[in-house]
N, C-alpha and C positions, 0 to 999 in steps of 0.2 A: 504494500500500500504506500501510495507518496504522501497520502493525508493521514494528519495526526489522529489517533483514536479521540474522541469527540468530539474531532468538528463538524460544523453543520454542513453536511454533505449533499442533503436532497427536500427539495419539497415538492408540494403535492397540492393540488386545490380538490375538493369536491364540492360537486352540482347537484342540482335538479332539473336544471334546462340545461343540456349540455349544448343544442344552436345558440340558445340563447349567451353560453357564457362563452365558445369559440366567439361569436359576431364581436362581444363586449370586447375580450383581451386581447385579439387581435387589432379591434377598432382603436384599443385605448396605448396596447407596445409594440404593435405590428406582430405579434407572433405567427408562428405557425404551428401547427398541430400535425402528429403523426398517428393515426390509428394504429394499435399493435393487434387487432384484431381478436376472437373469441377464446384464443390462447391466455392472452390475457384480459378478460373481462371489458374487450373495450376503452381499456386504459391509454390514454393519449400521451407520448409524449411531447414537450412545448420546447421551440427553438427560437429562438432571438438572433436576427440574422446569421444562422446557420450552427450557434453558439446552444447547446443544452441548458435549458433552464430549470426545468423539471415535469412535472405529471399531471395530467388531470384525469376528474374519473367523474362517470356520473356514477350518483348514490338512489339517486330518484327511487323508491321502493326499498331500498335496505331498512335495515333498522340495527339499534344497538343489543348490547347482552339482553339489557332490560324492556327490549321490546318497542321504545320511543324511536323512531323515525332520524338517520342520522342526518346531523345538519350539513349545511352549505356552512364551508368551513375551510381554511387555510391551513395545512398540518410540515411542521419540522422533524427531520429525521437525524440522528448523531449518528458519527461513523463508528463501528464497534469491531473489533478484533474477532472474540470467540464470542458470539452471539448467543449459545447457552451458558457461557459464564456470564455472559455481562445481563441474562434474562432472570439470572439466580441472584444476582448481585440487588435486580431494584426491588426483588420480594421481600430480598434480608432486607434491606434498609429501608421498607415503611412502604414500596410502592404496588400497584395492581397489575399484572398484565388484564388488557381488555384485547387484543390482537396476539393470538398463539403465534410463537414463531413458527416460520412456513419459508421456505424459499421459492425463490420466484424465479422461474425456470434456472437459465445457466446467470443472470445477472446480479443473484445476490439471497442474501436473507435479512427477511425483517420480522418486527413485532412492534407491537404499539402498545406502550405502559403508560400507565397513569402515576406522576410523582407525588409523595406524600401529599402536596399542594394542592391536588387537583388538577392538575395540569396535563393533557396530553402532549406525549413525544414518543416519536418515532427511533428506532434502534437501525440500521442500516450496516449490515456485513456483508464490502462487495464480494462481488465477482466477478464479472465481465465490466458492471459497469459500478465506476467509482463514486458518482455521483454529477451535479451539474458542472458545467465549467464558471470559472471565476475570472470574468470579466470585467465587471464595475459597470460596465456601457449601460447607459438608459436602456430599460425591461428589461434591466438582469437583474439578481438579488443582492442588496448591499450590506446587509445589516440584519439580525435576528437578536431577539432579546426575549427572556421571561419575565414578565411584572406579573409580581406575588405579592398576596399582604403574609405571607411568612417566609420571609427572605434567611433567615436562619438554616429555619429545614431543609430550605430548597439547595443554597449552596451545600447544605453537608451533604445530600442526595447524591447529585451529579459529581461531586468531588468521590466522591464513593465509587458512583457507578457506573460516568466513564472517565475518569481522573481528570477530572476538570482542575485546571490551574488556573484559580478564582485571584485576579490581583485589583485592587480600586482603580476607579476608574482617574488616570492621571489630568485629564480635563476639568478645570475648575468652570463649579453652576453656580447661579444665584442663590440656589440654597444650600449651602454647604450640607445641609445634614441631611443629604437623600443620599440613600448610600444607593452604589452601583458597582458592580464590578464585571471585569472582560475576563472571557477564557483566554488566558496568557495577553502577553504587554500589549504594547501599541505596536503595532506592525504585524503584530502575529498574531492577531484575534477575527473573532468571526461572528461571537454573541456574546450577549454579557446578560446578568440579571438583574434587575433593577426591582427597590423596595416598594409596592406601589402603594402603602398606607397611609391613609390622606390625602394619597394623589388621584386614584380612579378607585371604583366602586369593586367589589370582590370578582360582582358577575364580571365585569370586564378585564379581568386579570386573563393570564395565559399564557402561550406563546404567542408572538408576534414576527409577520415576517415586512420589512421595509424591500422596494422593489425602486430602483431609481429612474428619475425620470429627469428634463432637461431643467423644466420651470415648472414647480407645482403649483402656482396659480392655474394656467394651463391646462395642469394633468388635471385637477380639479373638476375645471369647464368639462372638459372632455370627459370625464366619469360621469356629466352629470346629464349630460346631453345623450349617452349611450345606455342609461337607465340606473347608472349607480347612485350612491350616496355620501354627502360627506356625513362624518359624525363628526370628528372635530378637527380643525387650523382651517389655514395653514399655517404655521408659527416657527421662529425662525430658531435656528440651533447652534450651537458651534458644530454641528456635525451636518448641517443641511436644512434645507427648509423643509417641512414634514406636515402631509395629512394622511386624517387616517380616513380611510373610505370604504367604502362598500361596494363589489358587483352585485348584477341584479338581482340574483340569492340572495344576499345578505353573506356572503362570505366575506370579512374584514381583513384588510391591510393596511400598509403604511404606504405613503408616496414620501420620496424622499427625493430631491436637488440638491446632493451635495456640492453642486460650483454656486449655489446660493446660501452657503455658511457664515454664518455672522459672530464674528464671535462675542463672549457674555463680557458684558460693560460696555 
C-alpha cells in the first residue's frame, strides 16, 4: 500500500433518485459516472476529469439492520491493513459493526462500523483498487473531518482502531478553545476531528466530506438552481470559503474554495 493505514481513502454518496442525482453532480462538478453493472449492485463509479473521485449507489428501497429506510447520505471510508483485525479492534473499543465485512470482488474489503459516537465510517482494505486519486482540483475531495459532541471518545477510538496520529490543529481561530485536531501534521493530513459542543446541534454531528470548488458563492447558485440546498455560509476560513449544502436527497456536504482563504484577524 502507498497510503498510510487511516487515511481517508474513499467515499461514497447514496441516493434515491439516482437520474436525479447523476443530472445534479454532474451539473454542479462536471462528473462522470461509470456503471459497474449487476456485479456490483449498480454501483457507479465518479470521475472528475478523468481523475477517480469515488462511488455512488442508489439505496432507493434498502433499509437498515432496524428496518428504517436508508438515507440519502455522504459516507467516508479509512484505509485499513488487516481488515479483520482492525473489525475486532472497533468492537473492543466501544464501537458496532452495522456492514459485515465482505469483499468486493478483486478491488478490496470493507465494512461499515458505527464509532462509540455514533458516527458512521467506513473500513477500506485494498486490492486492486487503493482508493480515489488526490488531486485538490475543483470536484475533487479536499478535506474530511468528524464533528462530535464527545470529542474525547472519538479521538481514543480511531487512535485505537486505525492508529490515528491525532496532533492540534496548528492554525490559530477566533476561538481559541474549540479544540480540533488532524490525523498527522500539516502537510500530511487528510481529516481531523473537531469538538462540535456549542457549535452544531448533536443531530448534525458526523462525518463530513468538503468537495472543492473554484468560488463558492457560485457553487452555491449552482446547487440551488439544480435543486439543492444551502443549510449554512458561505463563511470564510483560513482554510477556504465553505458551505454546507444539500443535493436533491438531502445528502449533505461541504463546498469548499480554498484560493478564497482569508485568514482569522
Amino acid at each position: 500500500m502507498s497510503r498510510s493505514i487511516g487515511t481517508s481513502t474513499w467515499l461514497d454518496v447514496s441516493v434515491k433518485d439516482l437520474d436525479a442525482a447523476k443530472a445534479f453532480y454532474s451539473g454542479l462538478f462536471g462528473w462522470e459516472f461509470e456503471n459497474l453493472g449487476d456485479d456490483f449492485n449498480g454501483y457507479h463509479l465518479i470521475r472528475n476529469d478523468g481523475a477517480l473521485v469515488g462511488g455512488l449507489m442508489d439505496v432507493s428501497g434498502m433499509t437498515c439492520p432496524e428496518g428504517d429506510p436508508l438515507p440519502a447520505a455522504w459516507g467516508v471510508y479509512l484505509l485499513v491493513d488487516d481488515a479483520e483485525a482492525r473489525v475486532r479492534r472497533v468492537t473492543d473499543n466501544g464501537g458496532t459493526v452495522i456492514v459485515p465485512l465482505d469483499g468486493i470482488s478483486d478491488t478490496g474489503r470493507m465494512a461499515i462500523v458505527l464509532d462509540p459516537t455514533g458516527a458512521d465510517v467506513g473500513l477500506w482494505e485494498p486490492g486492486t483498487l487503493e482508493g480515489y486519486e488526490f488531486t485538490g482540483s475543483p470536484g475533487s475531495p479536499v478535506w474530511f473531518e468528524l464533528m462530535t459532541h464527545e470529542f474525547d471518545a472519538a479521538c481514543a477510538f480511531y487512535t485505537a482502531v486505525v492508529d490515528a496520529d491525532l496532533v492540534p490543529m496548528s492554525e490559530p481561530m477566533e476561538d481559541d478553545s474549540f479544540r480540533y485536531v488532524t490525523n498527522g501534521p500539516e502537510g500530511k493530513n487528510g481529516w481531523g476531528i473537531g469538538d462540535a459542543t456549542g457549535v452544531m446541534p448533536k443531530e448534525a454531528t458526523g462525518w463530513r466530506v468538503y468537495l472543492g470548488v473554484e468560488e463558492a458563492d457560485a457553487a452555491v447558485t449552482r446547487v440551488q438552481d439544480l435543486g439543492g440546498k444551502l443549510l449554512e455560509g458561505p463563511v470564510d476560513s483560513p482554510f477556504g470559503r465553505i458551505a454546507t449544502v444539500t443535493d436533491p436527497d438531502g445528502a449533505s456536504f461541504q463546498l469548499c474554495a480554498m484560493s478564497e482563504a482569508v485568514p482569522e484577524g
